[in-house]
C-alpha positions in Angstrom: -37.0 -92.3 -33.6 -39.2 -89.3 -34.1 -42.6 -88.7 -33.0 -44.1 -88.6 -36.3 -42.4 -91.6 -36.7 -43.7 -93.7 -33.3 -47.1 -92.7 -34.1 -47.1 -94.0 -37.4 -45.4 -97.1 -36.2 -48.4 -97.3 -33.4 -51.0 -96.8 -36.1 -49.5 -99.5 -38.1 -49.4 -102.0 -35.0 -53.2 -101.1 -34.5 -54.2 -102.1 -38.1 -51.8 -105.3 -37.9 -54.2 -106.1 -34.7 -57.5 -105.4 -37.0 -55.8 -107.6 -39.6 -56.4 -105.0 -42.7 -54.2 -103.4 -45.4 -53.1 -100.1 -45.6 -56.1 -99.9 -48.1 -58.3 -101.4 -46.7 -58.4 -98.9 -43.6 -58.0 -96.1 -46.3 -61.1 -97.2 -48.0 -62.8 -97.8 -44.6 -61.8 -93.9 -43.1 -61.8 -92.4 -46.5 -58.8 -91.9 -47.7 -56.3 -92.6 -49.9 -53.7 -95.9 -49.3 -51.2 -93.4 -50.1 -51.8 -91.0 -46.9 -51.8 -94.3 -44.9 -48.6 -95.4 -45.8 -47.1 -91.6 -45.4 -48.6 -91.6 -41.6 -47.1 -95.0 -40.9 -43.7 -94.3 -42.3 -43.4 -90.9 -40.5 -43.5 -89.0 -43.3 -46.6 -87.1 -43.2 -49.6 -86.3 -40.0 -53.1 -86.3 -40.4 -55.7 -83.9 -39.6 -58.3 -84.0 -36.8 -60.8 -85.5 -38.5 -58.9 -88.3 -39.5 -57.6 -89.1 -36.0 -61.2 -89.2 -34.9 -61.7 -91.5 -37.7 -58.9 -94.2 -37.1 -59.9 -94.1 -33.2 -63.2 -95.2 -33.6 -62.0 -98.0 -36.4 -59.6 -98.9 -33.7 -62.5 -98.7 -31.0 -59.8 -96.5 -28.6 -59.4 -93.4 -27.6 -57.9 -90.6 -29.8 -55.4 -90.6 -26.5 -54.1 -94.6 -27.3 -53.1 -93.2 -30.6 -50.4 -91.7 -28.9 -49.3 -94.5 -26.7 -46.1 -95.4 -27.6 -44.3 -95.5 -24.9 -43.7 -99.4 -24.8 -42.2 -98.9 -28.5 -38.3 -99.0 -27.5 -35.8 -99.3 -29.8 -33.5 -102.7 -29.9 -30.8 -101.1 -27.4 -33.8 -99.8 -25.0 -35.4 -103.5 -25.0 -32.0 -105.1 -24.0 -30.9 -102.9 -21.4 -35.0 -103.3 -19.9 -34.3 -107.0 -20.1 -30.8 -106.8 -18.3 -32.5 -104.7 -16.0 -35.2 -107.4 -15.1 -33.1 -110.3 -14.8 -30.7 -108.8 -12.5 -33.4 -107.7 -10.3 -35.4 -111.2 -10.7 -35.4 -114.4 -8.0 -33.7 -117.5 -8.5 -36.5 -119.6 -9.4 -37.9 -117.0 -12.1 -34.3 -116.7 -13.7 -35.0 -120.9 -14.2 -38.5 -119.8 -16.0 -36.9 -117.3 -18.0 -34.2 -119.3 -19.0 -36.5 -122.0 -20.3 -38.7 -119.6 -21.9 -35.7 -117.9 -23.9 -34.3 -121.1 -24.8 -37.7 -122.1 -25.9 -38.1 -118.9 -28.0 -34.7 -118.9 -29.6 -34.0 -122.7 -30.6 
């Protein structure tokens, strides 16, 4: 996964959080629903102004729009996750046994 394509998917994670549509935050920031679905596919950037924009909808930092660092892809996540339970105590293997089991009935 690209850049272009890790921010968009962090924008779209941000408005998911806010609970709005893609045009709803375009009407909100002024633009069109269009340009919002373009940023969150990958397809396109935005300009300064905009970024400015979707940070103070978002109430972060123009910084946090960059944050993707905990967006791994599937293989990433499952290698973490082997990682971690090799490394974890006997009694929090139990927990997260019961937790998985809980999740994935």
């Amino acid at each position: 996964m690209n850049n272009l394509q890790l921010f968009g998917k962090r924008i779209k994670e941000l408005r998911k959080v806010k609970k709005v549509t893609q045009e709803q935050l375009a009407e909100i920031i002024g633009l069109d629903s269009k340009q919002i679905g373009n940023i969150e596919t990958g397809s396109g950037f935005t300009t300064m102004s905009t970024l400015e924009k979707l940070a103070s909808f978002f109430d972060v930092e123009i910084s946090e729009l960059f944050s993707f660092a905990h967006q791994k892809s599937r293989q990433e996540l499952i290698e973490s996750l082997i990682n971690q339970i090799k490394n974890a105590k006997d009694e929090d293997l139990k927990t997260i046994s019961k937790i998985l089991n809980s999740i994935l009935k």
